[in-house]
Backbone as a ProteinNet text record, in pm:
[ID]
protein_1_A
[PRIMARY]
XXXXXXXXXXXXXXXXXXXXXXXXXXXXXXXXXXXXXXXXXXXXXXXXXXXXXXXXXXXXXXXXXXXXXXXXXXXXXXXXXXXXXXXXXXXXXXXXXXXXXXXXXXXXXXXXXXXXXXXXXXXXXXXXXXXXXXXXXXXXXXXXXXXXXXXXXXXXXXXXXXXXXXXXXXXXXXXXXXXXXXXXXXXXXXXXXXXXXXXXXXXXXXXXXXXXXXXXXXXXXXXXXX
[TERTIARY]
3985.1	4106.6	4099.6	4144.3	4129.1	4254.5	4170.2	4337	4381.2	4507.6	4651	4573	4590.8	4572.7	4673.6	4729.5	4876.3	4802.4	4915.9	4880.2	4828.1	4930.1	4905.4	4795.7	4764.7	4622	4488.2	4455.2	4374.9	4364	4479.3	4481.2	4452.7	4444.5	4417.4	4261.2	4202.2	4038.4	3981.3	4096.8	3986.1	3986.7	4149.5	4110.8	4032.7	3974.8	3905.3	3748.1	3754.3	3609	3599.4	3694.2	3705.1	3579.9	3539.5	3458.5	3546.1	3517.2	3600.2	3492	3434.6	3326.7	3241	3330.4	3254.7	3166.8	3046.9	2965.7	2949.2	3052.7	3049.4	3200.9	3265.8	3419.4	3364.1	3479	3478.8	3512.8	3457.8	3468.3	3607.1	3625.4	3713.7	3785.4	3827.3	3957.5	3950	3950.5	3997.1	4023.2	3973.5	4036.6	4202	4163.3	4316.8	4420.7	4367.5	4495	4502.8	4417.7	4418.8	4357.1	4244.5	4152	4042.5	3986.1	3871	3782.7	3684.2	3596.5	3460.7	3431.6	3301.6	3197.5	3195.4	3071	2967.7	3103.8	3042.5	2938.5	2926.5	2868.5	2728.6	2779.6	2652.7	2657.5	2511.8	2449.9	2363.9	2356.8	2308.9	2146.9	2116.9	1963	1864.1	1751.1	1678.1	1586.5	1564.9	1460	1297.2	1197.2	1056.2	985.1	889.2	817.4	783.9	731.1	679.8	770.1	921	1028	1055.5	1049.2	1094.4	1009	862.8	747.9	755.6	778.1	811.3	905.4	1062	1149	1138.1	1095.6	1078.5	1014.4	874.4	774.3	841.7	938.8	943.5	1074.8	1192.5	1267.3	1192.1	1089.3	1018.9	984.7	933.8	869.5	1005.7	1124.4	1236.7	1256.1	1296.7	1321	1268.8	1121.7	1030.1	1054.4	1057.5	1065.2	1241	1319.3	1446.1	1421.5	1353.3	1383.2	1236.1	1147.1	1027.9	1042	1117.5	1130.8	1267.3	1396.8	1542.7	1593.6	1672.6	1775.4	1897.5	1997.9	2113.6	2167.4	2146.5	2284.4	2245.2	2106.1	2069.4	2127	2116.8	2230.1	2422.6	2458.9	2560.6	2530.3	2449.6	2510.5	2442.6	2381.7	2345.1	2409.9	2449.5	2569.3	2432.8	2318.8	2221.6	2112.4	2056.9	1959	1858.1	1769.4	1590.7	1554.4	1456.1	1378.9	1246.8	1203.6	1137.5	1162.4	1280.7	1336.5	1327	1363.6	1375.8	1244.7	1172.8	1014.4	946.3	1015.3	951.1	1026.6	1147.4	1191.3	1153.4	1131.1	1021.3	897	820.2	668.3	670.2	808.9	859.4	838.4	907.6	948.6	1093.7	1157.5	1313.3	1392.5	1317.8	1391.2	1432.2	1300.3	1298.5	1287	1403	1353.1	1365.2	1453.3	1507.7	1434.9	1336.4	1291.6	1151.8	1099.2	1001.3	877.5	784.1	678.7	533.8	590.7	498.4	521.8	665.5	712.2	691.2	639.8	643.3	693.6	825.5	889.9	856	952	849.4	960.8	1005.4	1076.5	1168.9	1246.6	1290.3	1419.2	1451.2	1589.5	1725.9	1816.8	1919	1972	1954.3	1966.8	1898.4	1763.7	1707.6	1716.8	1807	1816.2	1940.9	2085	2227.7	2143.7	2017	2014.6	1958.5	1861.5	1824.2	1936.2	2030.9	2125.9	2210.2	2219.7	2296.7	2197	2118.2	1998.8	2005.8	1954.4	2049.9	2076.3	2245.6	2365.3	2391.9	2328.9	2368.1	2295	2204.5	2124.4	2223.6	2247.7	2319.2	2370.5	2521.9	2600.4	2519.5	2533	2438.8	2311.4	2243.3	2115.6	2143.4	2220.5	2250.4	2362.3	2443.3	2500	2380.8	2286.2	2170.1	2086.4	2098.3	2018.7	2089.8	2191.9	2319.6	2357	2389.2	2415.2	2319.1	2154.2	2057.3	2036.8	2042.3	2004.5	2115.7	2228.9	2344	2447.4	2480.3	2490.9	2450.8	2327.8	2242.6	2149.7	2076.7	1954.7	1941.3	1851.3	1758.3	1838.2	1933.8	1996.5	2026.4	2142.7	2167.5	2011	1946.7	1780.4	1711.7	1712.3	1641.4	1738	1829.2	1913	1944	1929.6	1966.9	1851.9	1741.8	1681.1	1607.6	1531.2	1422.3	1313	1163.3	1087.2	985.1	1032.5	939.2	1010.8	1147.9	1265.4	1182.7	1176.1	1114.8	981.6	925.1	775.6	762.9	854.4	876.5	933.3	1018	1118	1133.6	1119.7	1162	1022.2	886.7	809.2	851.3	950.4	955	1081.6	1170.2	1310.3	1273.3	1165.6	1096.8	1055.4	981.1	925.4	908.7	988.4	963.2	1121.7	1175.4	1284.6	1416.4	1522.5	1636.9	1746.9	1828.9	1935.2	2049.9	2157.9	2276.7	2387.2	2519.3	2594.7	2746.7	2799.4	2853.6	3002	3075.5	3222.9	3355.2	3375.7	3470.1	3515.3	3598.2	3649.9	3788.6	3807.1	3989.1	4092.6	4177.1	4259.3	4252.7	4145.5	4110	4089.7	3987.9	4006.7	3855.3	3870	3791.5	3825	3934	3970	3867.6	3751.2	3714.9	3715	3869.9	3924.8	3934.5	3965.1	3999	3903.1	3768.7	3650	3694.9	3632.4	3610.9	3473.6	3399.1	3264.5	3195	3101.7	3068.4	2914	2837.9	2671.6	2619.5	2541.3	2504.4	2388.5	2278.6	2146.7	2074.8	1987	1915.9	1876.3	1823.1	1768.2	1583.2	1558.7	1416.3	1420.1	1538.1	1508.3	1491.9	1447.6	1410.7	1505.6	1618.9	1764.3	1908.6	1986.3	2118.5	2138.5	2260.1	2348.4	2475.8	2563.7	2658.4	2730	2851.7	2936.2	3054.8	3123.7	3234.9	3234.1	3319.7	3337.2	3347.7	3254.4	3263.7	3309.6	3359.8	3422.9	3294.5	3296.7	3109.4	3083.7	2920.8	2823.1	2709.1	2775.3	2661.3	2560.2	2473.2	2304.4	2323.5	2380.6	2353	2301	2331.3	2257.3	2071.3	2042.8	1899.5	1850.1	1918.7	1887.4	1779.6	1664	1529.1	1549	1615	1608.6	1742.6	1824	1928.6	1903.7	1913.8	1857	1940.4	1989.5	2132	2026.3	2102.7	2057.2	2160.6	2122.1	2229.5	2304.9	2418.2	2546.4	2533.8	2640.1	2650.7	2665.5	2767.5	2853.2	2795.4	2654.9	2558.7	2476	2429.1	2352.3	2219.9	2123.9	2040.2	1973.4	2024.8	1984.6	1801.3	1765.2	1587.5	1481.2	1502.8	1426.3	1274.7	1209.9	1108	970.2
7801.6	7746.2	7593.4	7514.4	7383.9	7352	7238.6	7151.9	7019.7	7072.2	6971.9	6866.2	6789.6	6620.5	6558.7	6465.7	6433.2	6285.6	6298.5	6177.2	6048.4	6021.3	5888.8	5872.1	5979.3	5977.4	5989.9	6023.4	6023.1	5826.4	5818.5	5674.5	5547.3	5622.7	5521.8	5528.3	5648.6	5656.1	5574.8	5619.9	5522	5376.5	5333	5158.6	5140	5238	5197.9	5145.4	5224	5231.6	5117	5039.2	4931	4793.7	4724	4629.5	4523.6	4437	4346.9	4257.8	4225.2	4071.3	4071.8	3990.8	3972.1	3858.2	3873.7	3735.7	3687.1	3732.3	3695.1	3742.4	3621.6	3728.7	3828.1	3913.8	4024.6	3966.3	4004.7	3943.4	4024.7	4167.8	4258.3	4239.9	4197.6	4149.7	4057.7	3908.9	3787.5	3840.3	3858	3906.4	3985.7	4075.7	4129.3	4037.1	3934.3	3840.4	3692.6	3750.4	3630.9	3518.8	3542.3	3431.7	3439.1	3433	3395.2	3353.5	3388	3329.5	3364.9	3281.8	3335.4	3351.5	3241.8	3166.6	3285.9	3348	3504.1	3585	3569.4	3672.9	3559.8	3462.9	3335.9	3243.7	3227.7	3289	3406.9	3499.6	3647.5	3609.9	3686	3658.7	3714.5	3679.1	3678	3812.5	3933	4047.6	3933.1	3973.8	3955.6	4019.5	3956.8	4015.6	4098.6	4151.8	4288.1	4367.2	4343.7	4479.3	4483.5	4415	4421.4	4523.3	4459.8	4546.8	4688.2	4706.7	4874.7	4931.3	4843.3	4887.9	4968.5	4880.9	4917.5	5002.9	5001.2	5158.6	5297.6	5272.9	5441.3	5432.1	5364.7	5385.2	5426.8	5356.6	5459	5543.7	5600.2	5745.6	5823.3	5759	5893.8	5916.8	5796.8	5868.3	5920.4	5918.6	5971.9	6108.3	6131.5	6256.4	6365.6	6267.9	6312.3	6396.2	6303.2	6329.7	6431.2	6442.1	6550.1	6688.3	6681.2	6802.5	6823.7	6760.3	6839.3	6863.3	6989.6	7012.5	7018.7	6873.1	6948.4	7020.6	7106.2	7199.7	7332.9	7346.6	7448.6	7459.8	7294.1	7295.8	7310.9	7325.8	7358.9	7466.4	7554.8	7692	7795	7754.4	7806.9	7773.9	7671.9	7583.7	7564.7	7496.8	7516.9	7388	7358.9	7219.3	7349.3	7352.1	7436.5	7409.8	7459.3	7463	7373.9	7378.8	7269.5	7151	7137.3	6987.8	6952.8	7005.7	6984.2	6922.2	7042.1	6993.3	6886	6822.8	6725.1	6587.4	6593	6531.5	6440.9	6581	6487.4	6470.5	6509.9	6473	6328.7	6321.9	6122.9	6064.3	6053.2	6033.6	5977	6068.4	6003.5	6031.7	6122.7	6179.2	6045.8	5970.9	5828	5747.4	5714.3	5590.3	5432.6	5519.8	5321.3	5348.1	5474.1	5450.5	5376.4	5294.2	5228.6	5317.9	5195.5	5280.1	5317.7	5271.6	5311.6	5416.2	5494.1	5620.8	5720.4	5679	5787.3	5745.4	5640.8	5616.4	5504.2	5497.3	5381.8	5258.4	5232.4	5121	5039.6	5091.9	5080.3	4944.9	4844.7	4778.7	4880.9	4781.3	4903.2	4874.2	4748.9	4749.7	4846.1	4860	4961.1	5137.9	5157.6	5269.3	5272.2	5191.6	5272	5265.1	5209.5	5189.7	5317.7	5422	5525.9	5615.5	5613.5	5685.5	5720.5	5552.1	5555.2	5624.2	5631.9	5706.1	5839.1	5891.9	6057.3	6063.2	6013.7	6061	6063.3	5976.8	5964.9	6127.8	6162.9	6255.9	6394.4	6386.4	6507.7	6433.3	6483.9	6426.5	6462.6	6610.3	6665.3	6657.9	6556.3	6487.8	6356.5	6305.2	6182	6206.7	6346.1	6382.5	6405.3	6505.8	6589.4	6458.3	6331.9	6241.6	6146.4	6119.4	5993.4	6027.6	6202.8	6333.6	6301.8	6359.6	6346	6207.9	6116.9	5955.5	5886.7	5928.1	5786.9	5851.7	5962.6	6079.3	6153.3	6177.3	6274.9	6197.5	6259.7	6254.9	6110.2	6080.2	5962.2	5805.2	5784.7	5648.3	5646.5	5713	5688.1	5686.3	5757	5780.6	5632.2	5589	5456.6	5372.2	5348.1	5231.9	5243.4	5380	5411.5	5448.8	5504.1	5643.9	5551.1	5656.2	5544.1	5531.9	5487	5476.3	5598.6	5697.8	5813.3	5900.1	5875.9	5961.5	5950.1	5830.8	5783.8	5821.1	5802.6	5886.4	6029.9	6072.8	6253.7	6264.4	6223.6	6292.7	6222.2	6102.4	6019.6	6054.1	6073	6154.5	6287.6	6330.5	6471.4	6463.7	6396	6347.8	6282.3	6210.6	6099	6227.7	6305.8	6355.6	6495.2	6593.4	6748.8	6821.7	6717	6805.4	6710.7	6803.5	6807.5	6788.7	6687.5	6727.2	6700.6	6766.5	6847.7	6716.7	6753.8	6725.5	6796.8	6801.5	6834.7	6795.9	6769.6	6723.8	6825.1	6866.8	6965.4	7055.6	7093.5	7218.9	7211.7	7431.9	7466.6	7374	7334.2	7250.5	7140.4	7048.1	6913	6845.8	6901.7	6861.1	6718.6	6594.9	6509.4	6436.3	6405	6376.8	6384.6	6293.5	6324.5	6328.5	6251.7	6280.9	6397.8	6469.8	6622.1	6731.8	6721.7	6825	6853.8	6964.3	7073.7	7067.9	7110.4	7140.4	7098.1	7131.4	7096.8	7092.8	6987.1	6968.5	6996.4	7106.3	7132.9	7180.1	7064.9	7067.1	7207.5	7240.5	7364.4	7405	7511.4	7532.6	7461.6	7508.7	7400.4	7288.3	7173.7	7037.8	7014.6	7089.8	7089.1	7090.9	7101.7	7063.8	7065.5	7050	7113.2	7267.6	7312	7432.3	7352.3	7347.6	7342.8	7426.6	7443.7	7525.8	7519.9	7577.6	7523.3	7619.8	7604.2	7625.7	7492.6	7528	7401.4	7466.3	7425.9	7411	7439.9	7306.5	7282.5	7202.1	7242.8	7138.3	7086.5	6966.6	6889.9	6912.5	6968.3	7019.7	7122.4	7196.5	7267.2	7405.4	7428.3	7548.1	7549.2	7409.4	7378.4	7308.7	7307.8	7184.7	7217.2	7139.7	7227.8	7184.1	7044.4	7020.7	7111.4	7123	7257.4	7386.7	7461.5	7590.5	7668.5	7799.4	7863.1	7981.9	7971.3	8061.8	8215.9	8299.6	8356.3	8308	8352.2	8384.5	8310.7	8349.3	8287.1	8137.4	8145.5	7998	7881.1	7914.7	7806.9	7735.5	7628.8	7580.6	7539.8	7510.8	7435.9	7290.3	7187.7	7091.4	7044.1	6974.9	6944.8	7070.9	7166.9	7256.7	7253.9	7259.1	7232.3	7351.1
849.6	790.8	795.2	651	682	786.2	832.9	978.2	821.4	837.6	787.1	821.8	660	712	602.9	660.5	585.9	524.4	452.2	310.3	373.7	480.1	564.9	646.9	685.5	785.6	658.4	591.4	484.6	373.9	388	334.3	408.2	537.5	700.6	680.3	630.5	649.3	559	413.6	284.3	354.8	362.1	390.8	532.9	618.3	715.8	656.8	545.4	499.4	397.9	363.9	308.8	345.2	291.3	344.8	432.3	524.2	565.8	635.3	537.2	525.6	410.4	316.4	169.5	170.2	120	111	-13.5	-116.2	-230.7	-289.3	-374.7	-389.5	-515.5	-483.1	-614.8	-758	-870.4	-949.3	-1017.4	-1027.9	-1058.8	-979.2	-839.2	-753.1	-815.5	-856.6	-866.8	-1031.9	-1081.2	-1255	-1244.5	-1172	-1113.1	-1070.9	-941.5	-955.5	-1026.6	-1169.7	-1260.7	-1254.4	-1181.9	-1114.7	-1221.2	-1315	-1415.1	-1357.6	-1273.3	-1252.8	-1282.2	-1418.8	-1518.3	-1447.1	-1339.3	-1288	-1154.7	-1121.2	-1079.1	-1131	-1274.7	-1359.6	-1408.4	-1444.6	-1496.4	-1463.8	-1441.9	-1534.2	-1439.2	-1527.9	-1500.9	-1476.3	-1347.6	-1313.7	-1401.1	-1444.6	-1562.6	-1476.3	-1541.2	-1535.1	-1539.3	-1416.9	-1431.8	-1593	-1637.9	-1726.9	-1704.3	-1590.4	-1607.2	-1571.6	-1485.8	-1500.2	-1630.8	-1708	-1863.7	-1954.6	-1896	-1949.6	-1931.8	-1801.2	-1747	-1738.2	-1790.5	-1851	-2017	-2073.1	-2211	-2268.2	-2152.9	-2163.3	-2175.8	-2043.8	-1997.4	-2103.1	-2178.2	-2229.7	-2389.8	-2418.8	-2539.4	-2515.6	-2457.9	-2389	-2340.8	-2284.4	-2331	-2403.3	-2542.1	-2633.9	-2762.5	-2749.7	-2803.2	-2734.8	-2577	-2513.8	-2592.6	-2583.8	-2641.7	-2766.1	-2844.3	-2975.8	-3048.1	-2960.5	-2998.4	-2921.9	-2781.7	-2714.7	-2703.8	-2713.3	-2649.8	-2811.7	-2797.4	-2888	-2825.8	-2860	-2785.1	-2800.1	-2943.1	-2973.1	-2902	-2885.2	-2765.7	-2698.6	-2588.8	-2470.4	-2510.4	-2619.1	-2637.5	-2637.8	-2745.3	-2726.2	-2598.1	-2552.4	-2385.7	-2291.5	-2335.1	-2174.4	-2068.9	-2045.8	-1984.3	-2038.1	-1974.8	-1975.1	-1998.6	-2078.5	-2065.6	-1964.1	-1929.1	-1797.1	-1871.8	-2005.5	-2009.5	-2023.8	-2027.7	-2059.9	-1957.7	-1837.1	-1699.6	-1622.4	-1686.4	-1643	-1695.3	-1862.7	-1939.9	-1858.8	-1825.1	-1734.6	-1594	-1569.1	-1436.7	-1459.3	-1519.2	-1584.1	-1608.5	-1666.8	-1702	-1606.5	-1492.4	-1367.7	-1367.5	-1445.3	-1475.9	-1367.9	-1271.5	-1135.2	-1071.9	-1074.7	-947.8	-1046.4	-1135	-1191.8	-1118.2	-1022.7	-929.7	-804.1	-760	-653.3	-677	-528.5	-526.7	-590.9	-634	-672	-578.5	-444.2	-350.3	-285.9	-295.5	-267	-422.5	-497.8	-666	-748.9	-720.2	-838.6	-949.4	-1002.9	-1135.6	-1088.4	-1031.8	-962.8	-1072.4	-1187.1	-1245.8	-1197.7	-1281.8	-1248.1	-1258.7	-1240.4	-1218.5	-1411.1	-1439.5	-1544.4	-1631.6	-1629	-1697.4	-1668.6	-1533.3	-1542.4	-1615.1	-1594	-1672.9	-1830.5	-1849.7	-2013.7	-2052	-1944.9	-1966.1	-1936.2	-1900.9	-1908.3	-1978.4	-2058.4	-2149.5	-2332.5	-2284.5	-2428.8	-2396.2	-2266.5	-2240.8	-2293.3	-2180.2	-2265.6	-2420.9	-2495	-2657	-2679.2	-2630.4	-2692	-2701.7	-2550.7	-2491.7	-2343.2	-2348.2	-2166.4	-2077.4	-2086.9	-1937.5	-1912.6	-1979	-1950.6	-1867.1	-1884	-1798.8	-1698.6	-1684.5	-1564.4	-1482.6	-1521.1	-1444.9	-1387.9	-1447.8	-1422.3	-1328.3	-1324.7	-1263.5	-1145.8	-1102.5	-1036.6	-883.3	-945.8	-883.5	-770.6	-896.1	-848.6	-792	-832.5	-746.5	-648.3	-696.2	-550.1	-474.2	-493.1	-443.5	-339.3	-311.7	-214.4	-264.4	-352.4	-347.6	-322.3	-346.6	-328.3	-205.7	-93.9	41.7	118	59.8	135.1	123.5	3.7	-77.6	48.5	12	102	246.8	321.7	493.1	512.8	472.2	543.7	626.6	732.2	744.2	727	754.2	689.6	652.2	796.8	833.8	713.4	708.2	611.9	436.8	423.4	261.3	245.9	321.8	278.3	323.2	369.6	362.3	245.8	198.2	84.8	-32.3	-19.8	-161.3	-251.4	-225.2	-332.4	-399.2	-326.3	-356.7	-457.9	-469.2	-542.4	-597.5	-640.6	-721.8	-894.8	-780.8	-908.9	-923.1	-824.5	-838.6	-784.4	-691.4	-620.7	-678.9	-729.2	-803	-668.9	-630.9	-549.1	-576.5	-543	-552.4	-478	-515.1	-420.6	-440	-321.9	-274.4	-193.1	-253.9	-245.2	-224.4	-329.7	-345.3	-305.3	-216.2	-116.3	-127.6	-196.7	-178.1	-100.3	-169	-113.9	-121.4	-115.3	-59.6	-159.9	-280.4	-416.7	-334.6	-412.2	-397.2	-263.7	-185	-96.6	52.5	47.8	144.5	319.3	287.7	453.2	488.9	450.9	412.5	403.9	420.2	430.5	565.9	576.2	692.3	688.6	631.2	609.4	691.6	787.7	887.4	878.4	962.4	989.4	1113.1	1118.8	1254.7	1259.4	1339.4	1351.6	1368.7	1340	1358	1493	1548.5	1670.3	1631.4	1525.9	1530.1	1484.9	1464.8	1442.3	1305.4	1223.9	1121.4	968.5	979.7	918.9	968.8	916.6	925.4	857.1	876.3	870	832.6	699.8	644.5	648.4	706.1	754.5	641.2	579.8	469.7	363.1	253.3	133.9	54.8	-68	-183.5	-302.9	-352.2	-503.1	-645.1	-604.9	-733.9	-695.5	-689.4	-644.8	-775.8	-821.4	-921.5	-867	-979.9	-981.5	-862.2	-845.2	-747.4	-789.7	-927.4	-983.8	-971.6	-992.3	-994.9	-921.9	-804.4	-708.7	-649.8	-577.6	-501.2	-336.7	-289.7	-169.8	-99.3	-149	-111.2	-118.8	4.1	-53	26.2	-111.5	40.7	130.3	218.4	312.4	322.2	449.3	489.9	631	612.9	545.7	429.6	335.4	195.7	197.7	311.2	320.3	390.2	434.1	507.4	404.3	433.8	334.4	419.4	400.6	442	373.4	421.5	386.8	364.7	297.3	345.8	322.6	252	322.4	293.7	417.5	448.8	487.7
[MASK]
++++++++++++++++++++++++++++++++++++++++++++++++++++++++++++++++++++++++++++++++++++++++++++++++++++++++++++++++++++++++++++++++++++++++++++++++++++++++++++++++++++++++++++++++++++++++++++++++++++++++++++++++++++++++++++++++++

């Protein structure tokens, strides 16, 4: 059973999680209280020649990939990504496009990934959910930016370019509210993952996810599996 958490104690967690040491002001706070300040934005730091170079590569090669292998109206009338699209997908390395390229990935800017996202999506949405999903909630970004080093060369090859991951928010009652999970993490007897304890709602990519894998009971998950 979830434990009661009242409006006020949930709104105590978000602003705990608030930053409170900016080393740069917000440019969207000071616009809010009417503060214009252009000089935030420019001038905008100039892309290296060669991120430009290896930007521009892999964005021809999607949409050469888009437009010789996906049909979206397939994915309309299947409700379903192909399984070769999936596979033509990571053959790209569109899995890791912002991870380093000494872990698999093609070390993409961040500029050049919303631009592959944004060519997806034109193609078909749920190419750049399946892609945005993976990369900015999933496994590979908290991993890229916390993990540690033993963490990134176990796993970020594998989310780079073969393993799909999921996430996981949503639980009866609680809706997006994540003061409010129950869902619980509890290390294995061999060290070797967690045990997710809970009910979820829907889990983005979780139909095709490869580093999630359910176990038994229904309601366990295993994180990592290894």
């Amino acid at each position: 059973m979830n434990t009661p958490v009242s409006e006020r104690a949930a709104r105590e967690v978000a602003e705990a999680a608030r930053e409170t040491e900016w080393t740069q002001p917000s440019f969207g706070k000071q616009l809010f209280l009417g503060n214009y300040q252009l000089d935030l934005l420019y001038p905008q730091p100039q892309p290296s020649l060669t991120a430009v170079e290896r930007g521009e590569r892999f964005l021809a090669d999607l949409r050469r990939f888009l437009v010789d292998k996906v049909d979206p109206e397939r994915i309309e009338r299947e409700a379903k990504i192909p399984d070769e699209v999936i596979a033509g997908l990571k053959e790209l390395g569109a899995l890791g496009m912002k991870i380093d390229e000494q872990y698999g990935g093609l070390g993409l800017s961040q500029t050049y990934y919303n631009r592959a996202l944004g060519l997806a999506g034109s193609w078909h949405s749920a190419l750049a959910t399946l892609l945005s999903a993976h990369q900015s909630i999933g496994v590979p970004e908290p991993l890229r930016l916390f993990g540690t080093e033993e963490q990134k060369r176990t796993y970020l090859p594998r989310v780079a370019r073969t393993d799909i991951s999921a996430f996981l928010l949503t639980e009866p009652d609680v809706g997006s509210d994540p003061a409010r999970i129950t869902t619980s993490a509890v290390p294995t007897p061999d060290g070797r993952g967690y045990l997710l304890n809970g009910r979820k709602l829907w889990t983005t990519n979780g139909v095709i996810a490869d580093p999630v894998a359910k176990t038994r009971p229904a309601r366990r998950l295993r994180l990592f599996r290894t």
